[in-house]
DOSEGU-913525 format. One record per atom (N, C-alpha, C): x negated, y negated, z negated; residue in three letters. Coordinates in pm, whole numbers, plus 50000, padded with zeros to 5 digits. Example, Ala and Ser with C-alpha at 12.3 -4.5 7.8 and 13.67 -1.06 7.14 Angstrom:
486815056949220ALA487705045049220ALA486805033049220ALA487155022549292SER486335010649286SER487104999749213SER
END
This chain:
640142485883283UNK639802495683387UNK638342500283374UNK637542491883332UNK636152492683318UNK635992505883207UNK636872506683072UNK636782512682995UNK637272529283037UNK637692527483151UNK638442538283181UNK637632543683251UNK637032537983380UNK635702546683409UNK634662550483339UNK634472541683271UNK633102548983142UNK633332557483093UNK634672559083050UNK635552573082987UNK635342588283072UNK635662583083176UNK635402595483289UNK634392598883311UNK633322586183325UNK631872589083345UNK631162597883285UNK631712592983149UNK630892599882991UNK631542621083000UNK632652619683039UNK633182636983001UNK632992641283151UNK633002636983242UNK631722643983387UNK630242647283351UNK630122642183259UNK628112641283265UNK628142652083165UNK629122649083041UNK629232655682987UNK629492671882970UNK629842674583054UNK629942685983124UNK629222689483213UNK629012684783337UNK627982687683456UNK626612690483399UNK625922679683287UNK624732682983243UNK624402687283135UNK625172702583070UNK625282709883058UNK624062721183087UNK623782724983001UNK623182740183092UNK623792749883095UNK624782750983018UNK625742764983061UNK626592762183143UNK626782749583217UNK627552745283352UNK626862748083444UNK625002746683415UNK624192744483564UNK623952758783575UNK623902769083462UNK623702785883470UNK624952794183558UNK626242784483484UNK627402792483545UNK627502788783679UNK627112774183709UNK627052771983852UNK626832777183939UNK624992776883928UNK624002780484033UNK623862796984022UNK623932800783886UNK623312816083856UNK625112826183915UNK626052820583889UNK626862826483916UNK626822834684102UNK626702822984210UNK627472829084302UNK625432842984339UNK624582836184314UNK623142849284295UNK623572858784214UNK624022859484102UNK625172872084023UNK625322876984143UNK626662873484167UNK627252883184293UNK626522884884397UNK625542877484448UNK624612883384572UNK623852893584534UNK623052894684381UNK622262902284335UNK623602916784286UNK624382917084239UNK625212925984202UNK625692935784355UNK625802927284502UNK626142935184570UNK624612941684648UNK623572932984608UNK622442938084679UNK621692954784587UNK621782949184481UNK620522959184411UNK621652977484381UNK622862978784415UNK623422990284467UNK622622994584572UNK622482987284666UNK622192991784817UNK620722996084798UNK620102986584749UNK618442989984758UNK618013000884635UNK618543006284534UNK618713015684451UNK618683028584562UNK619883025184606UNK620223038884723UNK619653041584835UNK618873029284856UNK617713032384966UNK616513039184895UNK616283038784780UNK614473041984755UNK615023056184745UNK613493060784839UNK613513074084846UNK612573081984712UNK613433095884692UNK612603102184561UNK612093115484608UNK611933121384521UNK611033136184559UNK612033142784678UNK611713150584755UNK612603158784839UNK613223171484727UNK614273176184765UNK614803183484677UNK614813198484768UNK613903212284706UNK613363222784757UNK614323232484699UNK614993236384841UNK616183246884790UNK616023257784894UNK616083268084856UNK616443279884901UNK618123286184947UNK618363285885044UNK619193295085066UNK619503306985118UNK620393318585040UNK620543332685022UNK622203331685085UNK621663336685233UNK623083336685311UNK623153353585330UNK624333358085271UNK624813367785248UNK625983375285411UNK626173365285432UNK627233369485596UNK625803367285659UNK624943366585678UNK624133363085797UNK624443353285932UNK625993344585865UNK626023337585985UNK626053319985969UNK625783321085836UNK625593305385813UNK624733297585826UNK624173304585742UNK622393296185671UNK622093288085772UNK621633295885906UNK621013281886003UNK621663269786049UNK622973272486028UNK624233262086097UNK624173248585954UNK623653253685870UNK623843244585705UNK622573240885760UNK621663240185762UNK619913235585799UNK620403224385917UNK620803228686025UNK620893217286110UNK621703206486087UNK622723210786011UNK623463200385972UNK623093195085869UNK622223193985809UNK621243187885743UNK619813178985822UNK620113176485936UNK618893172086018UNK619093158086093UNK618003156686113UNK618543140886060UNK619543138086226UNK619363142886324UNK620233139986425UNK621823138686425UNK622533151886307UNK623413157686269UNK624043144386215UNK622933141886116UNK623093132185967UNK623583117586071UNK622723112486136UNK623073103486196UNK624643105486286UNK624873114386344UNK625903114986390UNK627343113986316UNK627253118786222UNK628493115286099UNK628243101286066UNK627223095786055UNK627123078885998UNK627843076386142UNK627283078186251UNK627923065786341UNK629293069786354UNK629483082786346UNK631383083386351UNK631793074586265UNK631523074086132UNK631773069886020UNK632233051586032UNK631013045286084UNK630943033186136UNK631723031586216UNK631703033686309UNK632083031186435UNK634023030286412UNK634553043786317UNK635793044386261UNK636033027786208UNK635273023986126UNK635363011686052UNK634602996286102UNK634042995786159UNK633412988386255UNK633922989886384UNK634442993986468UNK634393000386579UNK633462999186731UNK632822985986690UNK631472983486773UNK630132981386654UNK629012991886732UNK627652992486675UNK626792985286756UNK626232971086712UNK624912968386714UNK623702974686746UNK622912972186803UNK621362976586804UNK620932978086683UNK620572967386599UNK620232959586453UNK621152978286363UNK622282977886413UNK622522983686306UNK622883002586304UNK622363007386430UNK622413014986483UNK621093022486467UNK620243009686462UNK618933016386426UNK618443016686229UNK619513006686175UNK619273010286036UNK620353023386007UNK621003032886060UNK621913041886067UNK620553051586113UNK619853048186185UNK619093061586265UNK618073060986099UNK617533049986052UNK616163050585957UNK617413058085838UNK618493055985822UNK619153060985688UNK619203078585727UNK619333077685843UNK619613095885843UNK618613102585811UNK617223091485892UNK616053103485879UNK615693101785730UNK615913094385658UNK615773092485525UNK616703102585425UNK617943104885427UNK618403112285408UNK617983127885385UNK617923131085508UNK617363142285600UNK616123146585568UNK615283137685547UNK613983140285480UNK613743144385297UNK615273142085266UNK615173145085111UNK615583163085076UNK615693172885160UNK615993181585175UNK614553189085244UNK613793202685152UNK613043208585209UNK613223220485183UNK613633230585263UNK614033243485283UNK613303254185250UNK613073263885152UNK612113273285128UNK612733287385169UNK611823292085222UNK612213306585247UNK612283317485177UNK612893324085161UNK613363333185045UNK613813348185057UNK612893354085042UNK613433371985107UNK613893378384961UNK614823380985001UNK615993388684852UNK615533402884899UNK614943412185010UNK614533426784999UNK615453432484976UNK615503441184856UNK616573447584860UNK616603450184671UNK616773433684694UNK617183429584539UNK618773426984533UNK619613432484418UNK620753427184425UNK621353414284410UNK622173409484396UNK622923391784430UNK622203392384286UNK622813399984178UNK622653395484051UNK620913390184023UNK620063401284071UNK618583400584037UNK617983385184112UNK618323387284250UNK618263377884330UNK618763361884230UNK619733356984201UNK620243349684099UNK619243345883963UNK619013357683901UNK618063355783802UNK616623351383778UNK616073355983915UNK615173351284030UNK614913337784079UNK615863331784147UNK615673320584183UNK616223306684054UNK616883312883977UNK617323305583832UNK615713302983729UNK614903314683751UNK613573313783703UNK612623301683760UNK612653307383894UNK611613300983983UNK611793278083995UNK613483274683917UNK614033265883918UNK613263261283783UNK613423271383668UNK613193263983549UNK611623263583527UNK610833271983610UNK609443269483610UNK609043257583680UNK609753251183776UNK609323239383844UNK609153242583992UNK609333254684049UNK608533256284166UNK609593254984286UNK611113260784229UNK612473251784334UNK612833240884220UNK614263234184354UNK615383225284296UNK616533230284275UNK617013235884386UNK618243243084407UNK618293257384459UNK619253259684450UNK619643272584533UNK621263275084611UNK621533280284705UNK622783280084720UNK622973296984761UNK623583303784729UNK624473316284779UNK625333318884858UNK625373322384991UNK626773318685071UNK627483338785050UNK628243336085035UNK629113352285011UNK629203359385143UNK629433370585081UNK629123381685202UNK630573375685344UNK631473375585256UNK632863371485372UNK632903361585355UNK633103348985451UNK633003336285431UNK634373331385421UNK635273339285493UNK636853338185513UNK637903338085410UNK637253347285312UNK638033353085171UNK638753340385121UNK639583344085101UNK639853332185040UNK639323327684846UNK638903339884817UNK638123339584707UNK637083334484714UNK636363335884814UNK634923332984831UNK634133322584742UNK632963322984720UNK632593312784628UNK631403310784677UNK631183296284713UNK629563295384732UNK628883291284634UNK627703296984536UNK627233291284451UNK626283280984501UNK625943266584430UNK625413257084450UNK624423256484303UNK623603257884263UNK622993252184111UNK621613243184175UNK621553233184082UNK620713224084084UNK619833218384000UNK618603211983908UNK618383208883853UNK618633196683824UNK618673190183960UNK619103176283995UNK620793170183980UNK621383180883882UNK623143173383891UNK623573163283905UNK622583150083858UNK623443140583898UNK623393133483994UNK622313142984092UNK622153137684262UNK623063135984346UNK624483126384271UNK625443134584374UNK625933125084527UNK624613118884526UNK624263117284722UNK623863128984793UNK622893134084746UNK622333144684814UNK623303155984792UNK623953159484674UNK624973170484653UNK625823167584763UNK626173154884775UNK627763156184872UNK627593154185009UNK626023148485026UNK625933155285154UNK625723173585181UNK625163176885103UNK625003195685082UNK626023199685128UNK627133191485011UNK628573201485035UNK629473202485164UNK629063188385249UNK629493185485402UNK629273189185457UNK627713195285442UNK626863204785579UNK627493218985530UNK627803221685469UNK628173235185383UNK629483239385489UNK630573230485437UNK631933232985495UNK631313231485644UNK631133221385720UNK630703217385874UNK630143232585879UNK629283236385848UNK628933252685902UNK630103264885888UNK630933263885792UNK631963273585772UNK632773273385886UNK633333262185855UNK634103252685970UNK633793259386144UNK632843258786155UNK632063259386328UNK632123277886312UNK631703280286208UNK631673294386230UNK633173297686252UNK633883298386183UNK635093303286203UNK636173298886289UNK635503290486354UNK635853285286514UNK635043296786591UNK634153294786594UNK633653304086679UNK633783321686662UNK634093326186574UNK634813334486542UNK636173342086626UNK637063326686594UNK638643325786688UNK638343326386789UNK636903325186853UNK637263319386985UNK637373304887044UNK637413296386932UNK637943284786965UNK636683271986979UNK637103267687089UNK635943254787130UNK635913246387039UNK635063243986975UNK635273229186885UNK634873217686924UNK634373220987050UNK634303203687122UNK636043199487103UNK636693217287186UNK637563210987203UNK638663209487074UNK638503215286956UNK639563210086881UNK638773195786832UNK637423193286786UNK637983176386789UNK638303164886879UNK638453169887047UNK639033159287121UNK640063163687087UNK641033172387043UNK642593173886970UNK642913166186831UNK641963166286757UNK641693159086623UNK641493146386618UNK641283140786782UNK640333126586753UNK641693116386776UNK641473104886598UNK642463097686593UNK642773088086674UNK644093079586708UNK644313073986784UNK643613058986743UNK643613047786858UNK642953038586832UNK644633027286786UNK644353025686637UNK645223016886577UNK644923003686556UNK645202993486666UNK644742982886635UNK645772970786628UNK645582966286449UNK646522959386393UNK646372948586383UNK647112938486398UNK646642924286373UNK647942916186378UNK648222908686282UNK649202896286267UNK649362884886346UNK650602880386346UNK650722867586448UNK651022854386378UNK650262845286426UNK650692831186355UNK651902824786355UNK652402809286352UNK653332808986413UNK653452800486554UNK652232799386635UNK651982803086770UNK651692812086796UNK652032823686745UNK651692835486816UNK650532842086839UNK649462833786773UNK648052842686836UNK647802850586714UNK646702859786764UNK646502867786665UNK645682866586586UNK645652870586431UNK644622868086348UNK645022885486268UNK643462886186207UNK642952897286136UNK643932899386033UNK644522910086012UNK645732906585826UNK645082911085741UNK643522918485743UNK642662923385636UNK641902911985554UNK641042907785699UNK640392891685584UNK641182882985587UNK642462880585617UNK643062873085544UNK643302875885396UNK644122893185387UNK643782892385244UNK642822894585141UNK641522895785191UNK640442893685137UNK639692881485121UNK639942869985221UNK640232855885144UNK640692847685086UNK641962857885088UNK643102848485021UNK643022854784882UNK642782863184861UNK642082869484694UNK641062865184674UNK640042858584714UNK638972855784691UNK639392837984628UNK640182829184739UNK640442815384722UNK641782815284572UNK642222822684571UNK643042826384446UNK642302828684331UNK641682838784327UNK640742839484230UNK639602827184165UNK639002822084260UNK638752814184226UNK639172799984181UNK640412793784222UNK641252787184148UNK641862791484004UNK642182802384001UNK642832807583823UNK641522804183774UNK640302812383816UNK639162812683677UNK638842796883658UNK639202786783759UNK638662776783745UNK639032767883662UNK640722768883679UNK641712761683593UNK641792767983451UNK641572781683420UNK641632785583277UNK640632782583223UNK639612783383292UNK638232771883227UNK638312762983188UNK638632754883273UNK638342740383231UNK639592735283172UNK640502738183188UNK641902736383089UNK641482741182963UNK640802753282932UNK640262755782809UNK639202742682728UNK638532743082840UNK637372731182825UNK637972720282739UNK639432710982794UNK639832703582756UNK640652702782608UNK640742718282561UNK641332718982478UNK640362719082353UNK639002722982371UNK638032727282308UNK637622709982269UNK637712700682368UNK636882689482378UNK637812679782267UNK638932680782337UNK640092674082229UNK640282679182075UNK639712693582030UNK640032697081914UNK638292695181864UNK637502692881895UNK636492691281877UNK636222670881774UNK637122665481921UNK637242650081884UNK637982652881764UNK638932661581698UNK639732656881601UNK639182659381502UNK638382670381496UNK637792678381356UNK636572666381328UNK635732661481474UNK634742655781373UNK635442640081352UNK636472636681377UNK637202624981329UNK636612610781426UNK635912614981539UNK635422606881639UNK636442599281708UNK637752609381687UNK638612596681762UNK639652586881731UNK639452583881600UNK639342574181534UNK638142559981611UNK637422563981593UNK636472553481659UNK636602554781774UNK637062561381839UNK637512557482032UNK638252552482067UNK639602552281934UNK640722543781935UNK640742533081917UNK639472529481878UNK639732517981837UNK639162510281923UNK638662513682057UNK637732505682160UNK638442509782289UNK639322520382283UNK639932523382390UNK641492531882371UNK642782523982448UNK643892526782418UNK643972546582411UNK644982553282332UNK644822562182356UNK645092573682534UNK646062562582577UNK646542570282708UNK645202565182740UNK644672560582791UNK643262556582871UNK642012567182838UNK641882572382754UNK640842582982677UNK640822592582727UNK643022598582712UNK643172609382777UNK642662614582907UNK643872600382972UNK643822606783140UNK641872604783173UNK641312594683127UNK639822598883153UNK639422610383087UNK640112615283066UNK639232630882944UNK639332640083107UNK640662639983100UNK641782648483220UNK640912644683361UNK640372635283430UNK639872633083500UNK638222635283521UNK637612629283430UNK636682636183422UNK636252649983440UNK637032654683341UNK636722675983359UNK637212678283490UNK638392673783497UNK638402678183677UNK637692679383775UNK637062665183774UNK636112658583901UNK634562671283850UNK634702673583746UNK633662685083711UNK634092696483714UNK635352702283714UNK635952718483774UNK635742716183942UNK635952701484016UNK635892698284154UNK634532705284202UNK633622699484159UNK632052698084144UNK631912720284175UNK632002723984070UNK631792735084052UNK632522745684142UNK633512741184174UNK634442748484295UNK633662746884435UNK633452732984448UNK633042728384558UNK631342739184562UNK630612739284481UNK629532748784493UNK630252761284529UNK630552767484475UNK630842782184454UNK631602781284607UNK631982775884683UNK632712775784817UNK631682775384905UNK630592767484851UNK629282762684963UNK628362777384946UNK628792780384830UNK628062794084811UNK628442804984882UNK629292803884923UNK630082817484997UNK629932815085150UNK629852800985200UNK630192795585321UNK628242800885361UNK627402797985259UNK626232800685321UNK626082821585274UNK626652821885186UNK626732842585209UNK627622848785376UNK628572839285366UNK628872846785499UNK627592843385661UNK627042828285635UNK626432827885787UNK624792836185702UNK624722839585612UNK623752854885620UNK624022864485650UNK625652870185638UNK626012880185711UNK626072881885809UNK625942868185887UNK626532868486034UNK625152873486089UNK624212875085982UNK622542872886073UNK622332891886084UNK623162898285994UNK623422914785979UNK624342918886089UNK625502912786062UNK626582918786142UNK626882907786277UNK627172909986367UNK627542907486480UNK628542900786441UNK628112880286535UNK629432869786510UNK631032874486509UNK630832883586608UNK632432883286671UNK632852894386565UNK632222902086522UNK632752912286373UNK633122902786287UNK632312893986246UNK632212886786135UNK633282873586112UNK633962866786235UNK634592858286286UNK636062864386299UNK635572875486318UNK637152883186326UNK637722886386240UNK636942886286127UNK637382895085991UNK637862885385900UNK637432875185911UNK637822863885821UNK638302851085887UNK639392843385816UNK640292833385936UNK639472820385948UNK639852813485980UNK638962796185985UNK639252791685906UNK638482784285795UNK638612776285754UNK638562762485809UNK639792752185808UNK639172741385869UNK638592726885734UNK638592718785806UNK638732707485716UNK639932703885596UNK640942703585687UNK641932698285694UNK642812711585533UNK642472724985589UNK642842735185510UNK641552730585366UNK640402732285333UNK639842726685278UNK640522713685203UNK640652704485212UNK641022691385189UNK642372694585086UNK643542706985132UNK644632707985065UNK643982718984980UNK643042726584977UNK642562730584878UNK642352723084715UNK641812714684796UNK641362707684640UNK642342697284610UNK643072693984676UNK644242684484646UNK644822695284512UNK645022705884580UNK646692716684509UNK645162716584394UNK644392720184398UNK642962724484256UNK643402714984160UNK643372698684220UNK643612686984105UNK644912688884062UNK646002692384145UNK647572692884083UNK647852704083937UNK646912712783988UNK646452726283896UNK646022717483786UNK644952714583808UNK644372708783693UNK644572701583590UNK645632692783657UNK646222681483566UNK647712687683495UNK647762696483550UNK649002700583507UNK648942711383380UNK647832715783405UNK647542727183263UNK646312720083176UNK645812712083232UNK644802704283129UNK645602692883050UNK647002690883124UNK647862681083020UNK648922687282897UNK648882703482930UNK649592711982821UNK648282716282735UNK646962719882732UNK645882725682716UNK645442712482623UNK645422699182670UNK645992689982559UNK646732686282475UNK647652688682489UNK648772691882414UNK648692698382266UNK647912714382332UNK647702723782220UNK646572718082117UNK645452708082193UNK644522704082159UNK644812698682004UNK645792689482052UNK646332678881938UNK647032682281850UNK648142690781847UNK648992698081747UNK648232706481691UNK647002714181681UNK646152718681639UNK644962715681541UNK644642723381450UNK643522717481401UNK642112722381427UNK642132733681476UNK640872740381505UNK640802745481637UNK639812751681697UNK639932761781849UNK640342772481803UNK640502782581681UNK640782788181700UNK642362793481689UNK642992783081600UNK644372780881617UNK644542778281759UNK643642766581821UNK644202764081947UNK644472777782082UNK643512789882061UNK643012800882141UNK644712809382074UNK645012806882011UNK646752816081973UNK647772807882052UNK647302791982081UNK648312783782131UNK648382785182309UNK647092790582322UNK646702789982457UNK646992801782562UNK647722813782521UNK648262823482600UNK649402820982670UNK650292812682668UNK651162811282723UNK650482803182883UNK650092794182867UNK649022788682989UNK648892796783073UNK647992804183018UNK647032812383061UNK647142825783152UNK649022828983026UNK649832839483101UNK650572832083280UNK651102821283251UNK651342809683363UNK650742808983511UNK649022806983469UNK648022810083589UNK648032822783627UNK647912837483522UNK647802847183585UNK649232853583686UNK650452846183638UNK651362850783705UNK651432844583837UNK651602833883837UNK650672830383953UNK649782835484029UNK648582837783995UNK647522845284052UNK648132857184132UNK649272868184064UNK649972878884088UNK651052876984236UNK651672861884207UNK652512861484314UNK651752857284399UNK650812853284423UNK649822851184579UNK649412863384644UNK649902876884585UNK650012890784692UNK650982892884751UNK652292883684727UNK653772886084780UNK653512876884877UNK652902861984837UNK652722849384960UNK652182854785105UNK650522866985085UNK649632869985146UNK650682880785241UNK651162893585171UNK652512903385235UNK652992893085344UNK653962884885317UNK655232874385360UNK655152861485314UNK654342853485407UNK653952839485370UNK655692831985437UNK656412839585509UNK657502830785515UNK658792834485454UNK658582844285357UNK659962851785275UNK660372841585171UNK661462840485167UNK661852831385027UNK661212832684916UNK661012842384892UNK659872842684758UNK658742833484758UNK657892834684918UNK656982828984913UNK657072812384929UNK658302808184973UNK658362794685001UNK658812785784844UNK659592795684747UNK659882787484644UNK658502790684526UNK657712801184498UNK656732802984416UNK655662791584531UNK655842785484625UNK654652782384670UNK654682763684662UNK656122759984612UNK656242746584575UNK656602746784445UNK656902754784364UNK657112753284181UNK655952754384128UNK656552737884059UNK655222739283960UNK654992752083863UNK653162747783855UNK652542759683764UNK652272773383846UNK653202775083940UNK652362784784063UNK652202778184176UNK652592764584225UNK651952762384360UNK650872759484353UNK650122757984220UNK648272754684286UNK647912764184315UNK647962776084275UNK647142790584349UNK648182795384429UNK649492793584468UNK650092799884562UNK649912791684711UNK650202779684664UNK650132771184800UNK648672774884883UNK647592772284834UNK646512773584915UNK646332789184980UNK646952798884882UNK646712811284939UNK647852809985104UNK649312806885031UNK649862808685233UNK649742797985302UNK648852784285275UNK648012777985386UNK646892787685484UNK645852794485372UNK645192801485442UNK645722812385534UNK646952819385450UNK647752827085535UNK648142826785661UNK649162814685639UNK649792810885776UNK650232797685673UNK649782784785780UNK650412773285768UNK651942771785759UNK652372767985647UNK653642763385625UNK653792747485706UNK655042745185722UNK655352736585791UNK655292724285671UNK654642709885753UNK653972697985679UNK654982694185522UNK656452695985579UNK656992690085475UNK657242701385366UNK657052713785346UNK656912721485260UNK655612719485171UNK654812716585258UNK653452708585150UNK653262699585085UNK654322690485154UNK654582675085078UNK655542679984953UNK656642690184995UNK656902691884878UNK656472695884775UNK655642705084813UNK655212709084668UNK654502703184601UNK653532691284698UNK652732686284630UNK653632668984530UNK654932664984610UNK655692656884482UNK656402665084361UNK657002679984408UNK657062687084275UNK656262685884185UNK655092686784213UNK653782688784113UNK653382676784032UNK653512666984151UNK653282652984108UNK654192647083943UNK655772651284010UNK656932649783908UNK656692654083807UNK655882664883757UNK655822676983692UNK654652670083627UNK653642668983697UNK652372660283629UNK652602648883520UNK653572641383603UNK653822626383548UNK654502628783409UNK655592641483396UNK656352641283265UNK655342649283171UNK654412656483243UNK653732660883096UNK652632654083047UNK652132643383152UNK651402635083105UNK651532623582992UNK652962620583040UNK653722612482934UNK654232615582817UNK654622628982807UNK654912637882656UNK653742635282628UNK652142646482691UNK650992649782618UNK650502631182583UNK651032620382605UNK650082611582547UNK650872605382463UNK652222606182420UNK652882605882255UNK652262611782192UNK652232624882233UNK651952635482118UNK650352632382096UNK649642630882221UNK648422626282162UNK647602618982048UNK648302605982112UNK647892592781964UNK648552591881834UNK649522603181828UNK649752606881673UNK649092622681625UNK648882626781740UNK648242643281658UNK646552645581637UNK646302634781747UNK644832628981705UNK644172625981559UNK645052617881503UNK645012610481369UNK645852622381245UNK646072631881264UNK646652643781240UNK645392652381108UNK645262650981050UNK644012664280968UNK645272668780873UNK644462684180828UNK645052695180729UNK645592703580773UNK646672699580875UNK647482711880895UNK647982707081073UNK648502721781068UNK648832722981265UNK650542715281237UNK650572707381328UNK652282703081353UNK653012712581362UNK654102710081323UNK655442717281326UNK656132713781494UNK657002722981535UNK657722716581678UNK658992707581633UNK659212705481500UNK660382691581464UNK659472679381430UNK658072680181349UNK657222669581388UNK656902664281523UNK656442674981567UNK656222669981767UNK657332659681819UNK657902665981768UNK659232664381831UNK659882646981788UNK659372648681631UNK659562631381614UNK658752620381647UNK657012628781646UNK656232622981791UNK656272616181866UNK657162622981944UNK658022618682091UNK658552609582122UNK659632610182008UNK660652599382001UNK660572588781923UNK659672589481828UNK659132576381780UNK657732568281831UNK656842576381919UNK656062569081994UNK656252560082064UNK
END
């Protein structure tokens, strides 16, 4: 037994102290904090204001496009906007909505422009000059009939690929057409958007007490806790395959055999990497658990609480149970390939089938998340090879009832035990194996003569 923990000891350390374990670790879940931050702060820095002229041809636009360009306007579409998707605004965030408009709003400076009794064309050639000398940005043309259905508003820019500031342009553009030709009809546009204004749809799922929970962050955690189980298990199942074809080429396990039985090597190989896929899961969870209570310090608890379900202990705990069932179950085929193999890269041709295994899996935890109690979801969520990423996804879902968990977790067990016992025949003869990759009628005598 002694030999067996040292075994484990040695391929934990072995791995954990690592630096491309402690990079993928620690640098990974700052990746994603830095990947969703430096979008946002890109799109905050403000640049030159962009100096456009507009040549309103109906005489009834131009000023209606200016205000709706101001930052009061600007703010008022953000908080519709919010408020649609949020549906309660904060102080905190009401006032970073007011600094974004006037920011916005401030990137737009209006030059005045007398066309006389120059034609569209001269006028055009004119302000196309005054663009390529440096002295505008843009220009826009609004047509004599705004109604036509031909009509064309010209827009040119120097700035094309501004297309924040373009697509706000093009909003204030229509919003002025829009109002004009309401007012035109006759028609109130207070009052057609209290006719326009959508109904309040508020959706939410029931447990099986009945209370209600969010069905959005559920499935946005339950893709998140999925995801991170596949990448974890194709890792480190890889890991094990890499580690085992590694022992054979440099002929090291020869000398391990001879100080330690071969099943004993294994399941410490198998255990070890686990308790180190454990390790690394368990961060990347602590990593998220401290990204969300930073969000909570942005967004308002009860937004933030609502959107995503509880995790408890107890849900936790069958997390990493179903992680180890995962683990052992594709790190004992991932061995397998190890040994019948002579190289990684033979082994990387042996290793798609696995791999295809987890991702199908991965796939049926959107049918679990849909209908955590449809037959689909109750038999993909106890068969082996998909209940490690299915089960935890419709725990988080909706708790299945205790003995559906027990089952899946002795399915898995059953399932564990026979490939553990194939992969360690095949082991202590494919170990001792050089030249060439086994045949499946060698394996096969392996088996039965081990």
């Amino acid at each position: 037994m002694r030999k067996f923990w040292a075994i484990v000891k040695h391929e934990y350390k072995k791995i954990v102290l690592k630096w491309t374990f402690l990079i993928g670790t620690f640098l990974f879940p700052l990746f994603i904090a830095i990947l969703g931050a430096v979008p946002a702060i890109i799109f905050s820095l403000k640049g030159e204001p962009t100096r456009i002229v507009i040549v309103d041809q109906s005489g009834k636009v131009g000023q209606r496009i200016k205000d709706n360009l101001s930052p009061e306007r600007i703010a008022a579409r953000a908080e519709k906007a919010a408020k649609d998707s949020l549906k309660d605004l904060n102080a905190s965030q009401e006032e970073r909505l007011k600094k974004g408009s006037e920011q916005m709003a401030g990137n737009f400076n209006f030059i005045e422009y007398y066309p006389d009794s120059k034609s569209i064309i001269e006028v055009r050639s004119d302000l196309t000059s005054q663009i390529l000398e440096g002295e505008l940005d843009a220009y826009l043309i609004v047509p004599a009939d705004i109604d036509s259905p031909n009509a064309v508003f010209e827009f040119r820019s120097r700035k094309g690929g501004d297309f924040v500031a373009g697509n706000s342009f093009e909003e204030a553009v229509n919003a002025a057409v829009r109002s004009q030709r309401l007012a035109d009809s006759r028609i109130s546009e207070e009052k057609l958007d209290a006719i326009n204004t959508p109904v309040v749809f508020d959706e939410k799922g029931l447990n099986e007490k009945g209370e209600e929970k969010d069905t959005n962050g559920v499935f946005i955690a339950s893709f998140g806790i999925g995801m991170m189980i596949y990448i974890t298990l194709a890792i480190y199942g890889q890991a094990i395959m890499g580690a085992v074809v590694e022992e054979k080429e440099t002929r090291i396990a020869e000398i391990l055999f001879s100080s330690a039985r071969p099943f004993q090597l294994m399941l410490g190989k198998l255990l070890g990497v686990g308790l180190a896929g454990i390790t690394q899961l368990s961060i990347w969870m602590g990593s998220a658990a401290i990204f969300l209570g930073f969000a909570a310090t942005q967004v308002s608890m009860s937004q933030l609480l609502g959107n995503f379900p509880v995790i408890t202990p107890l849900m936790f705990l069958y997390f990493l149970i179903f992680f180890l069932l995962g683990f052992f179950l594709y790190a004992s085929i991932f061995a397998l390939i190890g040994a019948m193999v002579t190289s990684v890269q033979e082994g990387g041709q042996f290793a798609f089938p696995p791999v295809m295994l987890l991702l199908i899996g991965f796939y049926f935890s959107f049918a679990v998340v849909r209908d955590p109690n449809s037959p689909l979801s109750f038999w993909v969520s106890i068969a082996p090879f998909f209940s490690p990423i299915t089960m935890p996804v419709r725990i988080l879902a909706e708790t299945p009832p205790f003995w559906q968990i027990l089952l899946a977790f002795g399915l898995n067990a059953l399932a564990i035990t026979a490939l553990v016992w194939l992969t360690a025949r095949v082991y202590r003869v494919g170990m001792l194996m050089y030249g060439k990759r086994a045949t499946i009628p060698e394996v096969w005598k392996w088996i039965r003569l081990s």
